[in-house]
Phi, psi and omega in degrees: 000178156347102157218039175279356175275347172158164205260157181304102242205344147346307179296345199281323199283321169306346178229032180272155194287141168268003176296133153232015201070015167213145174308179141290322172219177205265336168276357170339148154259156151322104164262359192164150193209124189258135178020051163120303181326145198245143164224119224264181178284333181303314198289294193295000178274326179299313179265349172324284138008267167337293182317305172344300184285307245238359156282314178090030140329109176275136192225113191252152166320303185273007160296325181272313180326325202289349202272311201311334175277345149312313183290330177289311173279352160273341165270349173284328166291282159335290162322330178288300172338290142005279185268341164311317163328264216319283168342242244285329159079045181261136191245142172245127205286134168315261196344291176337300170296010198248269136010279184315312176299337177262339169296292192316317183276317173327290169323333181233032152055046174258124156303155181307132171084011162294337181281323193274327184284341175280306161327301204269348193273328191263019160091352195256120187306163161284322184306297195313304192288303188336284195315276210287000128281032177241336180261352177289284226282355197263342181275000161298295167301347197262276183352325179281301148020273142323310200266350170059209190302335191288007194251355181262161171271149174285154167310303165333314187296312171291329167279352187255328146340289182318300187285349158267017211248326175321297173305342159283332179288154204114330204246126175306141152249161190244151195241097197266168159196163202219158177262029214273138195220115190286160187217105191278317183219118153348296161322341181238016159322288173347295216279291173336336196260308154320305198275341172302307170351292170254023129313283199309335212285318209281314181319319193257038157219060188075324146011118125318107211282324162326319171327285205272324159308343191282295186298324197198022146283175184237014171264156185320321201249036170275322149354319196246041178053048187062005174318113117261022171039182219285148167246151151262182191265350153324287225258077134214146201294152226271351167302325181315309185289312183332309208266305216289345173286321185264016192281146170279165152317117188081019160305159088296124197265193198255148180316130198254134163262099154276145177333147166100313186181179176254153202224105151234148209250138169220123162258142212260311181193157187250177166189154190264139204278143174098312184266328179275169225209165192208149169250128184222135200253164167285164053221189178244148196216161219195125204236106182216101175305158162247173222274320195220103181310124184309148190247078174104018128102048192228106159294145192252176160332287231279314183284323163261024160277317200283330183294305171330280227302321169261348153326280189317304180268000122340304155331318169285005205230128186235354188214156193315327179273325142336297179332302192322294151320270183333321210284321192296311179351275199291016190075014180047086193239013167195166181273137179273002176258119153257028150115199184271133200235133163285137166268350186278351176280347204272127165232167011297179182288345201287302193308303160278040125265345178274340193273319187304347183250313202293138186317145162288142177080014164264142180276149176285192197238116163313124180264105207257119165260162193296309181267010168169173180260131191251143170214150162227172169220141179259127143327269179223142144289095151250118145297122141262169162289130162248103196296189176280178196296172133297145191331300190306307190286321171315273166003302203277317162333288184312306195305324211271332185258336174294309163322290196297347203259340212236328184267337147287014172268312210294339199278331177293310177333290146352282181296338151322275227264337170256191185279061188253128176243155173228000000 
């Protein structure tokens, strides 16, 4: 369906951590204890489990044993994470979370307050996603932080970026997105390597990889699914670069050993800097809730009178402005314009491959989603050249690469200077 307001982000609220540092019961057993802080077998059997679910995993006992020791140093980081928020007296504003959370149902074509309600129907408190975004954005802030003035670039930085970014055209950029899974000690390569593993298992048996980068990468840009928009292949580590030359468009590749950690990659499409065109669209779109969201993936009566009812006044919209009209019909439970759509930004692929063909000023064929039904129109196409970046996105580039490099410094750091026992 739809998802051109922003990428999916739905796994995050299905694998958000249940940890807080106190047991459930008072007899928990100790999976683990960070500078005191307890993190029980409950917490890390809860978030397995979750992968489990929000993967399409089945989790048989021995399914799970393979998981728990990643999740367990993925809830210790977390936990470092945690208290470093705290040490540093860093606050994360509601309205942020707010913000984060309403992206998330945008991305997953949800009404406001559809998410918490898809939560309790799969059993999962809300508080639990409130917590692992509040702990995402605040560990945003204490990096920004860390890095003070040194984290903005200077005009030099942007000009010597710009001039190498020059010296490239001509030369493929890969339009990536990662997976990253830390390796804190040598010693837990194994567990780490097994558990990239059954990443990999779920990814190629449907997994949505924005989905699964949402949960459980350890890089800054798991929030945005693992996004690292177009790259050269300089800026990737050169194990990174290797494989990623020989991936067709829409691969994922096998666990990578990177400093650090294992990096797994999927590329979505490549293009020669300088040289490529971008389509970028017009259109409208018409929204018609049903009274009650399908269930068990069986449309009922009451969702399929509303799918008729706009099939049927669909007949009548023969132009973007016809849309328009239609759109007020079903109440405007979403703008029928959402502004200018990139199409290589759009996803799922089905869904930019129905925008890139269907005639302009034609309706589509109803896009049947859990809470309501869809129809579009493309407007206008314009291909333009697609130049170098903007000043601003070079800007954002640096900062972004600078974050990264600093939240796997500061966390090996953390874990060095504490106490954890396991």
């Amino acid at each position: 369906m739809m998802q051109i307001f922003g990428r999916s982000l739905l796994g995050l609220a299905l694998a958000a951590s249940l940890f807080g540092g106190q047991a459930r019961a008072q007899n928990a057993s100790i999976a683990a204890v960070v500078n005191g802080q307890v993190i029980t077998n409950d917490d890390v059997d809860a978030r397995a489990r979750l992968l489990a679910l929000s993967s399409g995993m089945n989790p048989t006992p021995d399914a799970l044993s393979h998981l728990t020791p990643q999740v367990t140093q993925e809830l210790i980081s977390q936990t470092l994470q945690l208290q470093e928020i705290d040490r540093r007296k860093v606050t994360v504003a509601e309205s942020d979370i707010e913000d984060a959370i309403t992206r998330i149902e945008q991305g997953n074509n949800l009404p406001p307050g559809g998410l918490r309600q898809r939560m309790t129907q799969a059993g999962i408190p809300f508080s639990t996603l409130v917590s692992q975004i509040r702990t995402q954005l605040g560990w945003q802030s204490v990096l920004h932080q860390v890095l003070g003035p040194g984290l903005q670039p200077t005009p030099g930085d942007i000009a010597a970026e710009k001039t190498a970014l020059k010296s490239q055209i001509g030369s493929t950029q890969y339009h990536l997105a990662e997976i990253f899974i830390q390796v804190p000690d040598p010693a837990q390569d194994a567990s780490a390597r097994a558990f990239a593993n059954t990443v990999i298992q779920q990814l190629r048996q449907g997994a949505p990889f924005p989905v699964v980068a949402a949960q459980f990468s350890q890089a800054p840009n798991a929030l945005q699914g693992g996004d690292m928009g177009f790259v050269s292949l300089n800026q990737l580590d050169p194990a990174v670069a290797a494989v990623v030359q020989t991936m067709p468009a829409g691969a994922v590749s096998n666990p990578i050993r990177v400093p650090g950690g294992y990096d797994i990659v999927q590329l979505t499409e490549t293009h020669q800097v300088g040289t490529s065109t971008d389509t970028t669209l017009s259109i409208r779109q018409v929204f018609a809730a049903y009274p009650t969201p399908i269930s068990n993936g069986q449309v009922g009566p009451a969702q399929g009178a509303v799918i008729e009812k706009l099939v049927a006044a669909s007949r009548a919209v023969h132009s973007c402005a016809d849309m328009d009209g239609l759109n007020a019909q079903f109440g405007a439970v979403r703008a029928d314009d959402p502004g200018p759509v990139t199409l290589s930004d759009v996803t799922p692929p089905q869904f930019q491959q129905l925008l890139a063909t269907i005639p302009i000023g034609q309706i589509s064929q109803p896009l049947v989603a859990q809470d309501g039904v869809s129809v579009v129109m493309v407007c206008t196409r314009q291909t333009s050249p697609v130049g170098l970046p903007s000043d601003k996105d070079i800007r954002d580039l640096i900062i972004e690469r600078r974050v990264q490099l600093e939240s796997q410094q500061l966390l090996d750091d953390l874990r060095h200077q504490s106490v954890i026992s396991e």
